[in-house]
N, C-alpha and C positions, 0 to 999 in steps of 0.2 A: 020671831022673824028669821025667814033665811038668810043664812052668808051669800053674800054676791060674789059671785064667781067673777072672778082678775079677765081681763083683755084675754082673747083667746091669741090675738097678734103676738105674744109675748111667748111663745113656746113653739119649739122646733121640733121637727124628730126627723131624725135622719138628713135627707136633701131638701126635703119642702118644709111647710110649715104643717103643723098642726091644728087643725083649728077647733078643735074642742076645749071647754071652757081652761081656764087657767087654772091649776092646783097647784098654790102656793108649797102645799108640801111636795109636790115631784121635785123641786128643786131644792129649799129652803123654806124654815120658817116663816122669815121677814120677807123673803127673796122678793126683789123689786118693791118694795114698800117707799124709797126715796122716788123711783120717775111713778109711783103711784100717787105721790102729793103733786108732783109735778105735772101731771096730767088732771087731775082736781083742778089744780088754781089757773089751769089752762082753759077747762071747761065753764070755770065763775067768771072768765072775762070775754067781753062783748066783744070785741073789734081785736084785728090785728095789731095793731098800732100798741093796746095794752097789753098785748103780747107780746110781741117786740120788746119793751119795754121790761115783760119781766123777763124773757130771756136776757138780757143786759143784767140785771139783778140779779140771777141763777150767777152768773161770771164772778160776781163779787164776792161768792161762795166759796167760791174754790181754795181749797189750801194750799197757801203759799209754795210757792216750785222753786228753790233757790238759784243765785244768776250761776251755779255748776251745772244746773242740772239741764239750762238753754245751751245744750249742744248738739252736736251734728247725729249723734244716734239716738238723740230723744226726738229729732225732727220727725214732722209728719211729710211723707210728700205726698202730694196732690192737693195741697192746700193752698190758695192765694193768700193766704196771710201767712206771719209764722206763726207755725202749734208745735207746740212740745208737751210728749204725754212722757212723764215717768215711770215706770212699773216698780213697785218692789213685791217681792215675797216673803209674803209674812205665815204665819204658821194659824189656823184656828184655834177653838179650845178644845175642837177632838181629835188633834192632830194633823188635819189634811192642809193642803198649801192650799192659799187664796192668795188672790193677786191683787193687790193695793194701787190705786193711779193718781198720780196728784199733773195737773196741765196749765199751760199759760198760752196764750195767744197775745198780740199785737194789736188786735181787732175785739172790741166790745162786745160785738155780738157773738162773737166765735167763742170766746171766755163763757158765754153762754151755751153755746153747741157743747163746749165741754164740758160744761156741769151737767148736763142732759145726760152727755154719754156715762160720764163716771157716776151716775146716780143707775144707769142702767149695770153697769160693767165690776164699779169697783167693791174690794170686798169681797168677792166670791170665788168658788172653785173655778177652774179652767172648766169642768163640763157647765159648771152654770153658766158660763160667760159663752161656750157655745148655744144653749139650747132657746138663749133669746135672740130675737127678730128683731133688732133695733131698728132696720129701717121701716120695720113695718108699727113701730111706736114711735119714730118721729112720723111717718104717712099720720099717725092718730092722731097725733099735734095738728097736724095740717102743715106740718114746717117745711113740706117737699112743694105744696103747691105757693108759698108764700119768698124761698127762698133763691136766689141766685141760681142757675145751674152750675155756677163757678162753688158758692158757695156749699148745694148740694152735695157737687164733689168733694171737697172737702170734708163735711161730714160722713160718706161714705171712705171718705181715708182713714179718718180715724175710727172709724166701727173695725173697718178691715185690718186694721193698724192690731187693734184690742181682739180682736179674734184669732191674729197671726200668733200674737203672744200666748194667747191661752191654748190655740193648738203645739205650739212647742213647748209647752212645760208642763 
């Protein structure tokens, strides 16, 4: 049997997107392997509502964000709730810097937009965190046609938030 080539949404090059198939190896091994179960169990459920519902569940995921780390430079703006993404850097095992995020929200479902994003973001190099298309993998979700345009924005704060940091570092 053939390997099934990954979302072509999930690779960039340059200013646009690329849309030939996905090669898990131009970026990483595993690369995007967490919003690929994410996209799975988004695919096994019938209606939004069961959507909804595990986005809420994705929130519960998330690794604890200590009450130091809900401050004013961890804030996201442009979000109607509050979010707070942490960054750290941490080292791989062949030496290069990857960038770690741990996030909380005020809002259930947003605790969910954030496990979204750091399943797409967290853990990898700065060029991998550029060369993916998140908005064009929540568009996959269907989460742009199903969400708030308040709420939308907010999820493109945080994409733009994680993509600032990976171009500075």
């Amino acid at each position: 049997m053939a390997a099934r080539p990954g979302p072509a949404y999930l690779i960039r090059s340059g200013s646009g997107c690329d849309r030939s198939p996905f090669n898990a190896d131009a970026l990483c091994e595993d690369c995007l392997a967490d919003f690929e179960t994410v996209r799975d169990e988004f695919a096994s459920l019938d209606d939004w509502e069961d959507r909804y519902r595990y986005v809420i569940e994705l929130g519960h995921t998330l690794e604890p964000l200590g009450e130091a780390a809900h401050n004013e430079s961890n804030k996201v703006r442009g979000c109607v709730s509050q979010v707070w993404l942490e960054r750290e850097v941490r080292t791989s095992a062949d030496g290069q810097a990857i960038l770690h995020y741990r996030g909380d929200s005020d809002s259930r479902l947003v605790r969910g937009l954030i496990a979204i994003s750091i399943s797409l973001f967290s853990d990898r190099a700065p060029k991998q965190i550029l060369a993916v298309d998140a908005l064009g993998a929540f568009r996959a979700l269907g989460l742009e046609q199903h969400l708030t345009p308040q709420r939308s924005n907010g999820a493109r704060a945080m994409i733009e938030r994680i993509r600032a940091d990976a171009a500075a570092a």
